[in-house]
SEVEXTOR-61736 format. One record per residue (C-alpha): residue number from 1; x negated, y negated, z; residue in one letter. Coordinates in Angstrom, 2 decimals, m for minus. Layout:
NUM|X|Y|Z|A $
...
END
This chain:
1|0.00|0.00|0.00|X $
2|m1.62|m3.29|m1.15|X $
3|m0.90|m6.48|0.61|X $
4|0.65|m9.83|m1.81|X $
5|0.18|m13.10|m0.70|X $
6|2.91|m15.51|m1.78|X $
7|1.73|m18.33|m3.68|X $
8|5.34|m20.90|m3.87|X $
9|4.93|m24.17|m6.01|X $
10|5.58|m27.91|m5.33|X $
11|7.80|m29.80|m7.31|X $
12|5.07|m31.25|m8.95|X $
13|3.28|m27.91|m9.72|X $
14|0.72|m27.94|m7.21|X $
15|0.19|m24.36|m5.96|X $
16|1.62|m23.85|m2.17|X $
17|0.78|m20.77|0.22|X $
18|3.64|m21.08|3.48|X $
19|2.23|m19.95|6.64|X $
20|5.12|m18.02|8.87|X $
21|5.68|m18.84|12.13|X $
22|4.46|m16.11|13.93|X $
23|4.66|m17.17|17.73|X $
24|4.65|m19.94|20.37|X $
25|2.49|m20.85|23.33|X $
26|4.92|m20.82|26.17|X $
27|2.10|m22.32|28.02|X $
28|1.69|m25.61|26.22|X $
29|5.08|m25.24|25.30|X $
30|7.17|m27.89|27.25|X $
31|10.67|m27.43|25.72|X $
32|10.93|m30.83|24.02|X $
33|12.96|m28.93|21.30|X $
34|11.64|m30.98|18.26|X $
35|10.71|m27.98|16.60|X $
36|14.36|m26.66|16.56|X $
37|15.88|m29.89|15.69|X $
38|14.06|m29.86|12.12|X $
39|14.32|m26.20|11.44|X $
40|17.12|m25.99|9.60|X $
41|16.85|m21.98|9.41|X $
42|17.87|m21.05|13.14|X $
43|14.67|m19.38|13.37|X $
44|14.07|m20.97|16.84|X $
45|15.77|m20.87|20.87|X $
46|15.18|m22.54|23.77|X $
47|14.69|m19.96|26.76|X $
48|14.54|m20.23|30.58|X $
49|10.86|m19.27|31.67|X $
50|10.69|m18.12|34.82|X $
51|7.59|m19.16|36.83|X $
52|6.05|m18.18|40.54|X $
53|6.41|m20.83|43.24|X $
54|7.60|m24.20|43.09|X $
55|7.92|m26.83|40.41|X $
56|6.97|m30.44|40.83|X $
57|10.86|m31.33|41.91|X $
58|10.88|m28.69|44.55|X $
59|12.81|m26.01|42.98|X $
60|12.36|m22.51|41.45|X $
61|14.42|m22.84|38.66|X $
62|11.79|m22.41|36.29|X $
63|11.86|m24.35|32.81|X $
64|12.90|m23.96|29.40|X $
65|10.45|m22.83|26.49|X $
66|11.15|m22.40|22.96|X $
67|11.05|m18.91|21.52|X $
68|10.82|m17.43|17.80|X $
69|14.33|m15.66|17.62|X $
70|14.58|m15.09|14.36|X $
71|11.20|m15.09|12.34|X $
72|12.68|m13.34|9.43|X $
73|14.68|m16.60|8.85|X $
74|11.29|m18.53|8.54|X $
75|10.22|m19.89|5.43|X $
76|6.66|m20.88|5.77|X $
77|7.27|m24.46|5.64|X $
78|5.48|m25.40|9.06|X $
79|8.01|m28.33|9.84|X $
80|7.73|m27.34|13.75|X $
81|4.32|m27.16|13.93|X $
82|4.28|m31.12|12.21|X $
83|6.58|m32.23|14.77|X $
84|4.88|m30.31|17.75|X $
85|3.42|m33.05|19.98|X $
86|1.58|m30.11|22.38|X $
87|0.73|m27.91|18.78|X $
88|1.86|m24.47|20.17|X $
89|3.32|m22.86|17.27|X $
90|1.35|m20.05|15.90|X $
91|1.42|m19.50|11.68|X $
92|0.47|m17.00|9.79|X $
93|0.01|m16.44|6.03|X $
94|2.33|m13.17|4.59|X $
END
């Protein structure tokens, strides 16, 4: 079985190679959710992380992360990782 890398075009014919989101850091991950407001394929989902001890308000509720729920949905367009202030998002070519 040989391996195919997909090669996609610009409008203007300039060759393009998308890079997949793969995974995210939920440690530098701080649940902003910038990265699933301009996805517009569902592929991401904020998620409670639960974490030992206290948190800086006192509480052990934990915090939200974002989480790849649907990477099959992803088409290699790295919009999250542009808008990623903390750059957690993980890509990879296909």
């Amino acid at each position: 079985m040989t391996s195919t890398q997909v090669v996609s075009y610009t409008r203007g014919g300039q060759a393009w190679i998308p890079k997949y989101l793969e995974s995210i850091d939920e440690e530098r991950c701080i649940g902003c959710g910038r990265c699933y407001k301009v996805c517009g394929r569902n592929v991401l989902e904020l998620i409670e992380k639960p974490f030992e001890g206290e948190d800086e308000y006192g509480d052990d509720m934990g915090n939200r992360v974002m989480s790849v729920a649907h990477p099959e949905d992803c088409i290699g367009c790295e919009a999250c990782n542009r808008v990623c202030t903390k750059k957690c998002h993980i890509h990879v070519e296909a």
